[in-house]
C-alpha positions as CSV (number, residue, x, y, z in Angstrom):
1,X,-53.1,161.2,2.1
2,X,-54.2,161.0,5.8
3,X,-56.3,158.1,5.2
4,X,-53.4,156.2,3.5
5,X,-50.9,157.1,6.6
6,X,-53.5,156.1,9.3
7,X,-54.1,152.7,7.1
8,X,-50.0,152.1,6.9
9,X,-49.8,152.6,10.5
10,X,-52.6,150.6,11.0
11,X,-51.2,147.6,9.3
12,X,-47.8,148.1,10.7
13,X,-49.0,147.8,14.3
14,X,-51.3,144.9,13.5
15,X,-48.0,143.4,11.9
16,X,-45.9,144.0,14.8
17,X,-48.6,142.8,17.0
18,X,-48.6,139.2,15.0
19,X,-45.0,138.7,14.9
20,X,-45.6,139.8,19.1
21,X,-48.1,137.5,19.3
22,X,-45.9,134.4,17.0
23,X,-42.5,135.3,19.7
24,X,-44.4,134.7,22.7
25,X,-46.1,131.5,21.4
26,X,-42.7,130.4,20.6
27,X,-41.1,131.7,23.3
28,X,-44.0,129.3,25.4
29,X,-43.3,126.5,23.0
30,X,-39.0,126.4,23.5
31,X,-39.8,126.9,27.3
32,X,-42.2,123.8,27.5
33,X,-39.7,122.0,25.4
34,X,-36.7,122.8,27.8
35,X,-38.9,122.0,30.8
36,X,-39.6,118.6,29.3
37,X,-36.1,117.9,28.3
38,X,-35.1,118.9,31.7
39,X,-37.7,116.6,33.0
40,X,-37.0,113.9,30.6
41,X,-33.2,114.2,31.5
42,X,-34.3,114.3,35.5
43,X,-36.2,111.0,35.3
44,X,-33.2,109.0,33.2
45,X,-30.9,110.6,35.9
46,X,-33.0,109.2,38.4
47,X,-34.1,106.0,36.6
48,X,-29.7,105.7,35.7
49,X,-29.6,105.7,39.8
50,X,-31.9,103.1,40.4
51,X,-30.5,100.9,38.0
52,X,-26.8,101.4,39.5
53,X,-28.6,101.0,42.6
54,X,-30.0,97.5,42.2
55,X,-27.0,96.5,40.6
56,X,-25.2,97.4,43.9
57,X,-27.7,95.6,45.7
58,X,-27.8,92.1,43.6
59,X,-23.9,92.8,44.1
60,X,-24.4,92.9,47.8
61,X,-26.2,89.8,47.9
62,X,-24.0,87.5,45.9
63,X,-20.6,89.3,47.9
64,X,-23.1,88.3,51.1
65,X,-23.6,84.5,50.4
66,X,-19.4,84.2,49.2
67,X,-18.8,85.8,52.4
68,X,-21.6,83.0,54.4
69,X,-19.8,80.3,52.4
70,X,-16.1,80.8,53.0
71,X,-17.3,81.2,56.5
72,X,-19.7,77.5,56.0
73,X,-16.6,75.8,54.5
74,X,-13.8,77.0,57.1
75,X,-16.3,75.9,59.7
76,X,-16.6,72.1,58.4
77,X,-12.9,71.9,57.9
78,X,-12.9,72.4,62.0
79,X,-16.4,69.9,62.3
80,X,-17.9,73.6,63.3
81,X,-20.4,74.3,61.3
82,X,-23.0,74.8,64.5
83,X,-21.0,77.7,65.0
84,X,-22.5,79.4,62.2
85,X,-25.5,77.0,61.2
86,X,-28.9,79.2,62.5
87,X,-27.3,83.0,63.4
88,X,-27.8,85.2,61.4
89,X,-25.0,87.6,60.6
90,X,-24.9,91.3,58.8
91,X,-21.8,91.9,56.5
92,X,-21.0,96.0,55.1
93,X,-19.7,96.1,51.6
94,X,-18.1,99.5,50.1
95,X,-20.0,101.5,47.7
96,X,-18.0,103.0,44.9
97,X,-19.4,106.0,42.4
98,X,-16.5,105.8,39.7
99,X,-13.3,105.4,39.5
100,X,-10.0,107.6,39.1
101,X,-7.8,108.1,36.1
102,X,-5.6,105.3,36.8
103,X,-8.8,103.3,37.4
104,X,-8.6,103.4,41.3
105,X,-12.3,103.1,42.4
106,X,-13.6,105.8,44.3
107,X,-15.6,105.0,47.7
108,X,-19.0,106.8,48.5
109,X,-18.7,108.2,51.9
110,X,-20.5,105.4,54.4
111,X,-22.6,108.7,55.5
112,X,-24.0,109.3,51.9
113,X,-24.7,105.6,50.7
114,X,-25.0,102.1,52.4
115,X,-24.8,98.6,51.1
116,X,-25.1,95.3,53.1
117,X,-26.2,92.1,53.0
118,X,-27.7,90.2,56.5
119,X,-26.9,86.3,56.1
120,X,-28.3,83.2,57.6
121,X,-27.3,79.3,57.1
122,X,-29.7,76.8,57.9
123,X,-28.7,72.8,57.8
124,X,-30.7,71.1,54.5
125,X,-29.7,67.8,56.3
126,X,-32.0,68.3,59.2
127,X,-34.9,67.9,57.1
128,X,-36.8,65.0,55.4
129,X,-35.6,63.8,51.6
130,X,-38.8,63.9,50.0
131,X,-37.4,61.7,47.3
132,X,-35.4,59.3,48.8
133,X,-37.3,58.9,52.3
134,X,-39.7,55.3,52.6
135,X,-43.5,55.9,52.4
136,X,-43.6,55.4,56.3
137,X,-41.5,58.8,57.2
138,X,-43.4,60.6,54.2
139,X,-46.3,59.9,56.0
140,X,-45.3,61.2,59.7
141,X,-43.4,64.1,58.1
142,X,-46.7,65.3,55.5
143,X,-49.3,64.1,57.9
144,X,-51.2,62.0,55.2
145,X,-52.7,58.7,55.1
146,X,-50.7,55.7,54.7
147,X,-52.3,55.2,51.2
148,X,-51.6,58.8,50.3
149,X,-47.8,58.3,51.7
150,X,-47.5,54.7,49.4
151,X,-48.9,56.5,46.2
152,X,-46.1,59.5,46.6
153,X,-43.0,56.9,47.1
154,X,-44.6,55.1,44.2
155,X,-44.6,57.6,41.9
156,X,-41.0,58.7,42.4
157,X,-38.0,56.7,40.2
158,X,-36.3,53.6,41.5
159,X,-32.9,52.6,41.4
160,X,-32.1,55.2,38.5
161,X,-35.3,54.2,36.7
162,X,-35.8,57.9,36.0
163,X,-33.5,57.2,33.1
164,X,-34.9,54.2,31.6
165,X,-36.5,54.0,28.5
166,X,-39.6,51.3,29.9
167,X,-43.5,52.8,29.5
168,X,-43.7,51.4,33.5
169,X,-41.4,53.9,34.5
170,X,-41.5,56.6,32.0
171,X,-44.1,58.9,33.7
172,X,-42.0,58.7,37.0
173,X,-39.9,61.8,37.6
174,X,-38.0,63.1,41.2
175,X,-39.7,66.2,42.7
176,X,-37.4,69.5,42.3
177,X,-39.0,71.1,45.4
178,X,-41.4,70.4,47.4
179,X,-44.2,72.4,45.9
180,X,-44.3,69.3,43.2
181,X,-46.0,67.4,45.5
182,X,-49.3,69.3,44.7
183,X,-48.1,70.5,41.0
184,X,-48.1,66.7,40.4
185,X,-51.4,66.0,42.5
186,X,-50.1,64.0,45.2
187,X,-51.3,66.0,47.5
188,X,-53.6,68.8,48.1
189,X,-53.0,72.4,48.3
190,X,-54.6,72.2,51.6
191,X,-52.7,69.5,52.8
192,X,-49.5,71.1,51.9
193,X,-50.3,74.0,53.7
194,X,-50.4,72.0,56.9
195,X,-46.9,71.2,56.1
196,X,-43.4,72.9,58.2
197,X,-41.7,73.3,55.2
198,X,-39.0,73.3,57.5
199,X,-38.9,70.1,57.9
200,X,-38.7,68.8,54.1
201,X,-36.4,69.2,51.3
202,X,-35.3,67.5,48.0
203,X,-32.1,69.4,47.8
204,X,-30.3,67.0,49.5
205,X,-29.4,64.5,47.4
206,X,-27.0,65.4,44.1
207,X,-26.8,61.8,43.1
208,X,-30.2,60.1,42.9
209,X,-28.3,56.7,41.8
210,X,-26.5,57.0,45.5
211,X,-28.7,58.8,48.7
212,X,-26.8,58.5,50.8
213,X,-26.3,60.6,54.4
214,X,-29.4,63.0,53.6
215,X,-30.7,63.3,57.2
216,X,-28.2,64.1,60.3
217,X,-29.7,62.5,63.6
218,X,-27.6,65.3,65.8
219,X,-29.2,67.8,64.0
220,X,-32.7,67.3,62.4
221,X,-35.5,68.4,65.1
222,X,-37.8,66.2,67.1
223,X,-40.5,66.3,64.2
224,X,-37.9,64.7,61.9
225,X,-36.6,62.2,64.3
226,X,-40.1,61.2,65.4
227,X,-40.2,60.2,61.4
228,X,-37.2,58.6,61.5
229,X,-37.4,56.5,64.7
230,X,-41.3,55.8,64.4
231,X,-41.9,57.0,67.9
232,X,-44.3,60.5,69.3
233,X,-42.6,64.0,69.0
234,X,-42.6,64.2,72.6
235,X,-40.6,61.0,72.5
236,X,-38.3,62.1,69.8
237,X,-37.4,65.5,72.0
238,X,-36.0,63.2,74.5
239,X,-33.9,61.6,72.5
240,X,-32.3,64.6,71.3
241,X,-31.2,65.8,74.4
242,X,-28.7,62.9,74.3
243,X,-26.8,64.2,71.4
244,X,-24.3,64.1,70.2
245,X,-24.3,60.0,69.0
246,X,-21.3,58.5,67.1
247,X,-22.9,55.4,66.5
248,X,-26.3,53.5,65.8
249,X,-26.0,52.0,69.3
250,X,-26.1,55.2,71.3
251,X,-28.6,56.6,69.2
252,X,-31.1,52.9,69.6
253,X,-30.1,53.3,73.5
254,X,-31.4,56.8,73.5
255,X,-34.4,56.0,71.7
256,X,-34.8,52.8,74.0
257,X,-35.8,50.9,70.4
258,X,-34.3,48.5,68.5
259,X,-33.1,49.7,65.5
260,X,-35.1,47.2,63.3
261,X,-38.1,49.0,64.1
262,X,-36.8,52.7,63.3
263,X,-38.6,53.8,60.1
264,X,-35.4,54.2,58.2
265,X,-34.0,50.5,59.1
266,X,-30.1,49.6,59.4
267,X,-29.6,46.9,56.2
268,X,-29.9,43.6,57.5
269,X,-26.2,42.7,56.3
270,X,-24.8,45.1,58.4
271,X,-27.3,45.8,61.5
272,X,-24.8,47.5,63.5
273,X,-24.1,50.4,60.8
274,X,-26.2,53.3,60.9
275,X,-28.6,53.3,58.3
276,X,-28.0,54.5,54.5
277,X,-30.1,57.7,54.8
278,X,-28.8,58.5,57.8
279,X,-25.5,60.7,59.2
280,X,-23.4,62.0,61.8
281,X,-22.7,65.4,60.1
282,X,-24.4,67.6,57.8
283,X,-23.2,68.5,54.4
284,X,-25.6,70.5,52.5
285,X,-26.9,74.1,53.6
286,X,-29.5,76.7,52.9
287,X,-27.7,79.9,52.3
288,X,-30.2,83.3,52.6
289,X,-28.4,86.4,51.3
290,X,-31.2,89.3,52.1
291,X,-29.2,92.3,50.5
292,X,-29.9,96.3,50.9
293,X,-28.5,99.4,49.1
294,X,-30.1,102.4,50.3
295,X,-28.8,106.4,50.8
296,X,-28.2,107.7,54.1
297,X,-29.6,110.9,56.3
298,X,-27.7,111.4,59.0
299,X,-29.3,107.9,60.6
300,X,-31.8,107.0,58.3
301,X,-31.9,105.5,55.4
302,X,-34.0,106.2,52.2
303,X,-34.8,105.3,48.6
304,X,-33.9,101.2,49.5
305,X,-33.4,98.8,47.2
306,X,-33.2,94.9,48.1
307,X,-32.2,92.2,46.1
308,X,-31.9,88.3,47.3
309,X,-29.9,85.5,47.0
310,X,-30.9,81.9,47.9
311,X,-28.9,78.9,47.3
312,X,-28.3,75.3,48.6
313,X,-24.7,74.2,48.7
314,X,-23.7,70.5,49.2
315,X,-19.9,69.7,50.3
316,X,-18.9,66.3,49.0
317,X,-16.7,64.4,51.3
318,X,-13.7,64.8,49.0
319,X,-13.7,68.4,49.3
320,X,-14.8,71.4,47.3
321,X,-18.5,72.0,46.9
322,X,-21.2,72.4,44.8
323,X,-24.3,74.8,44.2
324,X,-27.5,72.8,43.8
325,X,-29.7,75.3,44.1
326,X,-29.6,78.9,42.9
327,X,-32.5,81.7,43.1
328,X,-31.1,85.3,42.9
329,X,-33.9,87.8,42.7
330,X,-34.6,91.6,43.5
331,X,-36.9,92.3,46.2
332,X,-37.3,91.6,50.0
């Protein structure tokens, strides 16, 4: 009878000692469960912030480039626009974390979360049309050989022959930026890497069938002009000290050339007119909207996240204006 009570209590404390055993494995297994829930939960918290966060940001950076163009076209009503052409400029924008029953948005306090977007314009017409300009100012502006300059020009459409249906002129197409020039072969990579790139576009013209006004003599810099006029850079920066000019005449007087001998040429029906190509104002600009939304400690600023905006906007004479060029991105 002993035996069979020591065996009973036996197997009841081995029993109890299993189902101890079974509790605290699944005690270990719910607790690593909840810790990677809780961890699972943490990271889609945190990866929910950074999504709202770069959606503030790309925000930012488009509210930063309407911002730089109402500013842009208020300026060229007033024949200003070299008031805000070149400086750069920092706009705040609100941050809002909800919104209140009645749908009133709710502001995060400036001291807890910061969005802005810094701004600059630079002129498009102050550079070199590498569509539309002659084989003579590709070749100052790229610093090629006059062979390499005639084979670029050649290869680009003619009088709207980018739309005709001819074998001669079907393999001819207009360069979308300036990188084509060595995507296309024209030039090397090397050679383009000589290149300012701020001194050539191809944003300038919207209408291939007209190019007209692409390059503004009171604006473009002495490289440009040196192109344009056919004379030394050195040259050139002494002819732009005399601006502003009004007409061809005080711009040939400044230059001390005749204007048959510029590189962009006045047409021979109407020498006294400046040329085609050529303007007195700019109407087309680079707009750069570098945006940043980032939270705040005391005066620092953590966890950043950027987002960009660049665009080209041309302003047709008749008013309004029009976006030729769009490239909104996240990142610095």
């Amino acid at each position: 009878m002993t035996m069979i009570l020591r065996k009973y209590r036996s197997e009841r404390v081995r029993r109890r000692g299993m189902a101890l055993v079974i509790a605290i494995s699944l005690l270990a297994l719910f607790s690593t469960l909840g810790m990677l829930y809780v961890r699972r939960m943490n990271l889609e918290i945190a990866r929910a912030d950074m999504l709202l966060a770069e959606a503030r940001a790309r925000q930012a950076a488009t509210a930063g480039f309407q911002a730089a163009l109402a500013e842009l076209e208020r300026a060229l009503e007033n024949r200003q626009s070299h008031q805000v052409v070149g400086k750069p400029k920092r706009y705040d924008f609100p941050v809002y974390s909800g919104a209140l029953a009645d749908g009133t948005p709710t502001r995060e306090a400036s001291d807890r979360r910061r969005a802005y977007a810094d701004v600059i314009i630079a002129d498009e017409n102050a550079k070199v049309n590498l569509n539309h300009a002659p084989a003579s100012v590709l070749q100052m502006i790229l610093g090629v050989d006059g062979a390499t300059a005639r084979a670029i020009a050649a290869s680009l459409p003619r009088d709207g022959a980018a739309f005709s249906e001819s074998d001669e002129e079907a393999h001819r197409q207009w360069l979308l930026e300036p990188g084509d020039l060595v995507a296309r072969g024209l030039i090397t990579p090397e050679q383009f890497d000589a290149v300012n790139r701020e001194h050539v576009t191809t944003y300038t013209v919207p209408d291939h069938d007209n190019p007209v006004g692409f390059i503004n003599i009171n604006t473009a810099p002495a490289e440009v002009m040196a192109a344009v006029l056919d004379m030394s850079v050195k040259d050139a920066g002494k002819v732009i000290t005399r601006r502003p000019f009004r007409t061809l005449a005080a711009l040939a007087a400044a230059a001390g050339k005749d204007p048959a001998t510029f590189n962009i040429r006045p047409d021979p029906n109407n020498p006294s007119s400046l040329p085609a190509p050529l303007a007195f104002e700019s109407r087309c600009f680079q707009i750069v909207s570098e945006a940043v939304c980032a939270n705040v400690a005391g005066k620092q600023e953590y966890d950043k996240v950027h987002a960009r905006v660049d665009a080209i906007v041309y302003f047709p004479p008749d008013g309004g204006y029009e976006i030729v060029k769009w490239n909104a991105r996240r990142g610095a």
